[in-house]
N, C-alpha and C positions, 0 to 999 in steps of 0.2 A: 425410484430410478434404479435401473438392472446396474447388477457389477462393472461389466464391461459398459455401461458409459458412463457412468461415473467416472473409471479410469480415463476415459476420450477426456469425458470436460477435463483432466486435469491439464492436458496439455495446450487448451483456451486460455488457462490462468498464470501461465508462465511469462516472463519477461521476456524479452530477446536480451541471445545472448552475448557471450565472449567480451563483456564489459561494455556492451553498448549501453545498457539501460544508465548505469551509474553515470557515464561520462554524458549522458543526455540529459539528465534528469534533476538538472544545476536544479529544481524551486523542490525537488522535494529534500536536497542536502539541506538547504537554506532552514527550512523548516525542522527539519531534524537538531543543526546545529543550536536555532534559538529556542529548543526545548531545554539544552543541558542544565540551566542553572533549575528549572523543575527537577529534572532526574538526579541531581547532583543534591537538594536537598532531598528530597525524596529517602536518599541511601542514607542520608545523615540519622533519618530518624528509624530508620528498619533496626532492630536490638541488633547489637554484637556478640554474639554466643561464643565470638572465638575459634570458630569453626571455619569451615573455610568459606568464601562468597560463591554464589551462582546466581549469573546472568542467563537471561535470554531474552533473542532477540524474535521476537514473533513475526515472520510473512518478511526475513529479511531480503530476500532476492541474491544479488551478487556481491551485497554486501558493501559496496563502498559508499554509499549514503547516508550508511550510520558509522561508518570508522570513524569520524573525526569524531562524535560524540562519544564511543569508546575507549577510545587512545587516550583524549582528554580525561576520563572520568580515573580511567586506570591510572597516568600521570598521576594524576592530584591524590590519588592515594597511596599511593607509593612514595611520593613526595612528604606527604603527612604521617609517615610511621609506620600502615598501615603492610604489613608483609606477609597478610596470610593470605595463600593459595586464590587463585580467581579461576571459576572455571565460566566460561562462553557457549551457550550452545545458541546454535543459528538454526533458525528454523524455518521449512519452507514444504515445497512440494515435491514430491521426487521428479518431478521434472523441471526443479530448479534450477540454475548454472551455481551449485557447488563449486567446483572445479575454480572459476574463477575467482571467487569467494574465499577459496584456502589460499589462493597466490597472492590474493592481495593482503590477505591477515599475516604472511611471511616476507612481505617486501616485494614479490618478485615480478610483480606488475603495478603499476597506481603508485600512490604515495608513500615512498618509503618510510617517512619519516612519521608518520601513523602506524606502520606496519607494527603498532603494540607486543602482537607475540610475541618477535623477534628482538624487542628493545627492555622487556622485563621479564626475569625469571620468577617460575610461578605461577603462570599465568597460560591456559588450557585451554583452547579453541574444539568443541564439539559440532558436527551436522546432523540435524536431525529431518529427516525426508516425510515430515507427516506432517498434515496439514494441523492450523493451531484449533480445530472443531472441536478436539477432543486432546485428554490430560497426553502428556508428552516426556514426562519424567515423574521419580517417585512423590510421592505427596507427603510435602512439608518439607521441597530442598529445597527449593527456589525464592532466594532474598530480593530480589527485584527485577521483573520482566516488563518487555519493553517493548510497543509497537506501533508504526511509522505507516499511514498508507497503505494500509493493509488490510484489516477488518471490516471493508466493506464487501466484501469477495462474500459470498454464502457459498453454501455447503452443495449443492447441486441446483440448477436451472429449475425453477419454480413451473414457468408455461414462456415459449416464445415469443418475444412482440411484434404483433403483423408490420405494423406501421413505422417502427424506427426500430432503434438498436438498444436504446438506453431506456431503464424503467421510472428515468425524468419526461421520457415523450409518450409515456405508454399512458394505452387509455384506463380508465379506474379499474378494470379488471384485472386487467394485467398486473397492475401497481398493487393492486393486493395481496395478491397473489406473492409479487415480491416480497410484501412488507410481512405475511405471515412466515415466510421461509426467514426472513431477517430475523422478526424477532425468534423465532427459534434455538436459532442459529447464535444469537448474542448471548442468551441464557445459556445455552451448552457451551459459548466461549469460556463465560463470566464462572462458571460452574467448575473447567477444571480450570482457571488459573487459581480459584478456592482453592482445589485439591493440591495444586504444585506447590502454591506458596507458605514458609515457614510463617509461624503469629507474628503479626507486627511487618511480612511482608509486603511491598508493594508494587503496584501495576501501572504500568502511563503510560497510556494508549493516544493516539495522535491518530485519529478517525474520516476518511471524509466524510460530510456528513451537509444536511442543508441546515443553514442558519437562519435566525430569526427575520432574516428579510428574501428570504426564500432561496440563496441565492447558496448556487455550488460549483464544483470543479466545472471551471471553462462555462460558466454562465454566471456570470455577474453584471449581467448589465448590459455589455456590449453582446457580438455576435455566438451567441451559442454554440460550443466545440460539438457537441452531441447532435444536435440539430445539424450541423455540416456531415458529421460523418454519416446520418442519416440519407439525408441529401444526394449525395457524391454516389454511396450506395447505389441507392434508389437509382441516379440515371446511369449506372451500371446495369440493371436490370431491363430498365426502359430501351435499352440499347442491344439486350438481347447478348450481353456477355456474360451475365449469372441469372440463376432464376431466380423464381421467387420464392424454393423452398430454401436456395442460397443466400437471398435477401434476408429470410426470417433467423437460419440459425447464426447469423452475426448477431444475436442477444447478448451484450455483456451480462454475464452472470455475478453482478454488482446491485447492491442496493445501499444508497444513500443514506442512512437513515437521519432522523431527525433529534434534536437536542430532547425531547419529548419521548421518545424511541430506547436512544439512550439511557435515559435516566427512568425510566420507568419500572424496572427490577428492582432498584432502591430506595424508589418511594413506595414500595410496599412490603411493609416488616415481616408479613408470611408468606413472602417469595420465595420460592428455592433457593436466587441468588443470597437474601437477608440472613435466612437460614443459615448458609453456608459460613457465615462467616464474613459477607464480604460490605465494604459503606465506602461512599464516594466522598470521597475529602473536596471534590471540587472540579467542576465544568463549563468549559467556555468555550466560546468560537471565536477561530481565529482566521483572518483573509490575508493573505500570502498572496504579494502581486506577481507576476509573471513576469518573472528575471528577463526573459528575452523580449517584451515589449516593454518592458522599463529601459531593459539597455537602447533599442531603438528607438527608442522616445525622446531620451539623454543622448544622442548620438547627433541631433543638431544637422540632420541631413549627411551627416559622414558615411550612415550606413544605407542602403537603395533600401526601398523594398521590396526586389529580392535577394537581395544579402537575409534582410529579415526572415523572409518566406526561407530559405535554405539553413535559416537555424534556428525556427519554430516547431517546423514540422517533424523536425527527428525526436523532441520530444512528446509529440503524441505517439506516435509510433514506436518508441521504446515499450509501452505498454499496451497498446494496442492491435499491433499487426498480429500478435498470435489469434484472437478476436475472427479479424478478418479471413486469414492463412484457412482456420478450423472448419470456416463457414464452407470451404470449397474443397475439404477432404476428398469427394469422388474423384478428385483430376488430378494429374500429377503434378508433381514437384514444381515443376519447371514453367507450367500453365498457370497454379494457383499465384506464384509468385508473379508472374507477369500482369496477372489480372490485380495483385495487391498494389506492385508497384504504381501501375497504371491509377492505381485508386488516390496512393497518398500524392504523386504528381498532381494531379486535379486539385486537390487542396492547396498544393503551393502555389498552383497557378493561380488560383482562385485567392490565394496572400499577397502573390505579388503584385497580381493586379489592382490588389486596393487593397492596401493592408489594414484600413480605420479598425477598431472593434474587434481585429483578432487578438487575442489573450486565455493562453490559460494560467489565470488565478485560480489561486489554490483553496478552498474551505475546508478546516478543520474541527471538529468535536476536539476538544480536546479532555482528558479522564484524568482524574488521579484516584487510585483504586487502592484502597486497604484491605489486608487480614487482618479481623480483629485479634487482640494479641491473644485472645482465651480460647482462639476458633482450633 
């Protein structure tokens, strides 16, 4: 892939901004918050050199999906004696929303009462604008990093999918295509958090990924998210409002990988990864029901469905619409959005009208990743 589009795709990978992703994105807080007592033992057993601690938050976005697990973890150490120096570095794309990232780590937007920075001295908030593909700080400072929803993103678009958008509908070629850019792309993850992390540090990684019954983000069962946004597309095209080279570059430049995928650098002792220093303490998948059809569900006919459809749909499109937005770059501002808008509308209509089966449930890999202490 040339310089310049690699720089483009970075702007595919971004969240939408100004606090919308976090305030949309209630199943992946959910998920993050019932990681903490992992991350929380985790730190217990990383050595205490005495030195000062460094966090990082890998693929954070705007940041507020992982504060309360933050806030919380700094609490409990500060509460427990614990008074040496914390430093935070967040880390994302440089076409991240920073900006709202730092308001919210000072109180001045979102939950004050998280707003950690501002409630303990000590304590160092860093941005870091480069993607987590490669090492991001000196190697051997980092005591425990940390990533949420994020790792399935690869390093640049592998090949286009004619036929849909996602490399879950793609035909075997495509999906391989994927699957070798993945694992690549995990080995060079796995490779420098070796190099960032002090001996005895560690990593826990919270992954989408497909589980052992096949089944992943917004396909479990019921109606396929991926499969709709396909769909919807599609008679965008049929209708002669985007083409079909517009159809193909809506390819999420994400790959799934598998529990199998995963763990495969570590089942093998002369892998680069083994090599480096790095063994899996432990990997499971986790299904995460989808806050907004669980609330409709429990709501007893109080909520219509479209109350449902009107506060489903904004969280696809928190991570989504740049996807779409990028796919129609020839046109301008004003066009591609109308054409977007127009797209995520069809889907609501398409919720309200019979909401059965819409859900996105969440599937997680989830990692606990060690530096051997002698690495």
């Amino acid at each position: 892939m040339k310089g310049d589009d690699r720089l483009n795709l970075q702007g595919e990978l971004s969240m939408r901004s100004g606090g919308y992703y976090s305030e949309r994105t209630v199943g992946a807080r959910i998920v993050i918050d019932n990681a903490f007592p992992m991350v929380r033992a985790a730190l217990g057993e990383v050595p205490n050199t005495g030195a000062r601690l460094r966090f990082a938050d890998f693929g954070c976005a705007d940041g507020g999906t992982s504060k309360g697990l933050w806030s919380r973890l700094i609490d409990e150490l500060r509460a427990g004696g614990d008074s040496r120096d914390i430093e935070i570095i967040y880390t994302d794309l440089p076409s991240n929303d920073f900006s709202t990232l730092f308001k919210q780590m000072q109180g001045i937007i979102g939950d004050a009462e998280r707003a950690y920075q501002t409630r303990h001295r000590g304590v160092f908030v860093h941005g870091c604008g480069t993607g987590f593909h490669q090492q991001l700080m000196a190697s051997g400072t980092l005591d425990l990093g940390f990533s949420a929803t994020a790792m399935h993103y690869v390093s640049e678009k592998p090949t286009e999918i004619a036929g849909h958008v996602h490399m879950v509908g793609a035909n075997p070629d495509e999906r391989a295509a994927f699957e070798g850019q993945a694992a690549k792309d995990w080995e060079a993850i796995l490779l420098a958090r070796a190099a960032e992390l002090v001996p005895g540090g560690r990593f826990i990684c919270l992954n989408f990924g497909i589980d052992e019954e096949g089944r992943y983000l917004g396909g479990t069962g019921g109606i396929d998210m991926f499969g709709r946004f396909a769909a919807h597309w599609r008679t965008l095209q049929e209708r002669g409002v985007i083409t079909e080279e517009e159809f193909r570059r809506a390819t999420f430049v994400q790959h799934y990988r598998t529990v199998e995928e995963f763990t495969a650098p570590f089942r093998d002792p002369e892998s680069a990864v083994s090599r480096a220093g790095l063994t899996l303490r432990s990997a499971h998948t986790m299904l995460t029901r989808c806050p907004f059809e669980k609330a409709f569900a429990e709501s007893g006919g109080g909520m219509s469905a479209r109350e449902f459809a009107v506060s489903y749909i904004p969280t696809l499109r928190s991570w989504s619409e740049t996807v779409f937005k990028s796919a129609l770059a020839d046109r301008s501002e004003a066009e591609a959005q109308s054409i977007v808008d127009r797209f995520y509308q069809a889907y609501e209509d398409e919720v309200a009208a019979d909401p059965a089966g819409h859900a996105m449930d969440y599937v997680h890999i989830v990692l606990d990743i060690e530096k051997s202490a002698g690495g």
